[in-house]
N, C-alpha and C positions, 0 to 999 in steps of 0.2 A: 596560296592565298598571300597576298603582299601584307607587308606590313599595318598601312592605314583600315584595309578591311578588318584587319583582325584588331585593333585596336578598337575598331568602328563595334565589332560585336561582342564584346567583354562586357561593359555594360549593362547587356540583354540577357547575355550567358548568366553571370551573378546575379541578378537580379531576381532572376525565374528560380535560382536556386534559391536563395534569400529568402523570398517569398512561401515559397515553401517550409524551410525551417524555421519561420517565423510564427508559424500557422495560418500565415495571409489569405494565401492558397491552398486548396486540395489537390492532392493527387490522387486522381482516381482513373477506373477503366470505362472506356465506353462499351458498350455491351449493346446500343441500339442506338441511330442514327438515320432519322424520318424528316418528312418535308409535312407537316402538317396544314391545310386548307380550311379556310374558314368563309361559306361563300357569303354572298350576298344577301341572298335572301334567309328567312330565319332558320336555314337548316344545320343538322348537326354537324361542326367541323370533322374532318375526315384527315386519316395519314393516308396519305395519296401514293407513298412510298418509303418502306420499311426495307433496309439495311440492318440487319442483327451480326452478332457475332459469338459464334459458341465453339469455348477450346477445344471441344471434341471435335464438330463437323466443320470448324474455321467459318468462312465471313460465307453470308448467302443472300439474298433477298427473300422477302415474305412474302409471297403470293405474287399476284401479276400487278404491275403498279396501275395505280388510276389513269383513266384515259387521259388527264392534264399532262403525263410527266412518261407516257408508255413510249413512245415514241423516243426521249429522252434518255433512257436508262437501258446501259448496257448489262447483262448479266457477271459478267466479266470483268467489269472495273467499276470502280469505289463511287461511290454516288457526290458526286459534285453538279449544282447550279452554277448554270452560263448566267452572265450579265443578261442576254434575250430572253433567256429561261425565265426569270428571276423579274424581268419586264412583264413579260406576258403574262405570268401568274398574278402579279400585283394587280395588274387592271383588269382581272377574270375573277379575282377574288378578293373579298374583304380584310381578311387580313391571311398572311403568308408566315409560317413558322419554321424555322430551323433549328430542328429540337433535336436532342440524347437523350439518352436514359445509362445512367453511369453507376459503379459501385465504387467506393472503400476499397481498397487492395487487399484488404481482410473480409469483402463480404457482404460487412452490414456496412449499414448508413446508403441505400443506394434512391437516387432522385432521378427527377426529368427536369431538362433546364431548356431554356432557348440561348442561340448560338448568335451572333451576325453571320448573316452568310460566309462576309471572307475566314471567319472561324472555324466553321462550318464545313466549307470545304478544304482548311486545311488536314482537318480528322476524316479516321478511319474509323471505323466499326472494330472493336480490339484493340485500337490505341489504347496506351497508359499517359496520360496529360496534365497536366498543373492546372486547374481552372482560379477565375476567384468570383467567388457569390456577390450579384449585386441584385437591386430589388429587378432590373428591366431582366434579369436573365442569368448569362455568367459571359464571364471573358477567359478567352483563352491566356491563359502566359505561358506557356512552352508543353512543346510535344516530347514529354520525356522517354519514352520507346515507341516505336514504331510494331506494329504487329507482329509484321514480317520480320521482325529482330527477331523476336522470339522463336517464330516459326520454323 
């Protein structure tokens, strides 16, 4: 890494730390990581695809995903929307979610938030992450372990 890069990312580095010890942000674990659908007409919105993660049996998918997104999802690799992806669902459906469901690193305190996509697919199912609460959802500030760290 040259110099200017890494000057370029100190900043970000501290900050996310910052954040953290400040109580700005949570650090908590993602435990579930779904594409929630909300159609058109007055029907019940639907997770069209569920990504969990459990320490015992590691990351899986729940069930066979909805026909919007079956085609789309590999068994095998971590659930991220494409830019098309992400097109196509917006104009199929009324509103389009990119949610977690996360805990406490102790446990309790655990919630479901909505993501921006690009947040969204930068997490995993079992990530440990900095989030910070705002009313439209939460923001990512830093991926503080990676799953597979641990694993």
């Amino acid at each position: 890494m040259n110099r200017r890069a890494l000057l370029a990312a100190v900043p970000s580095i501290a900050l996310a730390g910052c954040a953290t010890r400040l109580g700005i942000a949570d650090r908590i674990e993602i435990t579930r990581k779904f594409v929630r659908l909300h159609p058109w007409d007055d029907d019940e919105p639907f997770d069209a695809v569920v990504r969990r993660y459990d320490p015992d049996e590691g990351v899986a998918y729940d069930d066979d995903p909805h026909e919007a997104l079956a085609d789309e999802v590999d068994p095998d690799e971590p659930l991220v929307v494409s830019d098309s992806v992400a097109d196509r669902l917006a104009a199929e459906y009324e509103i389009v979610e990119y949610r977690i469901y996360a805990c406490a690193l102790d446990g309790d305190d655990c919630r479901e938030t909505t993501l921006v996509r690009e947040d969204f697919n930068a997490v995993e199912a079992g990530d440990v992450v900095d989030i910070v609460s705002r009313s439209s959802g939460a923001g990512l500030v830093n991926i503080h372990e990676r799953r597979e760290e641990r694993d």
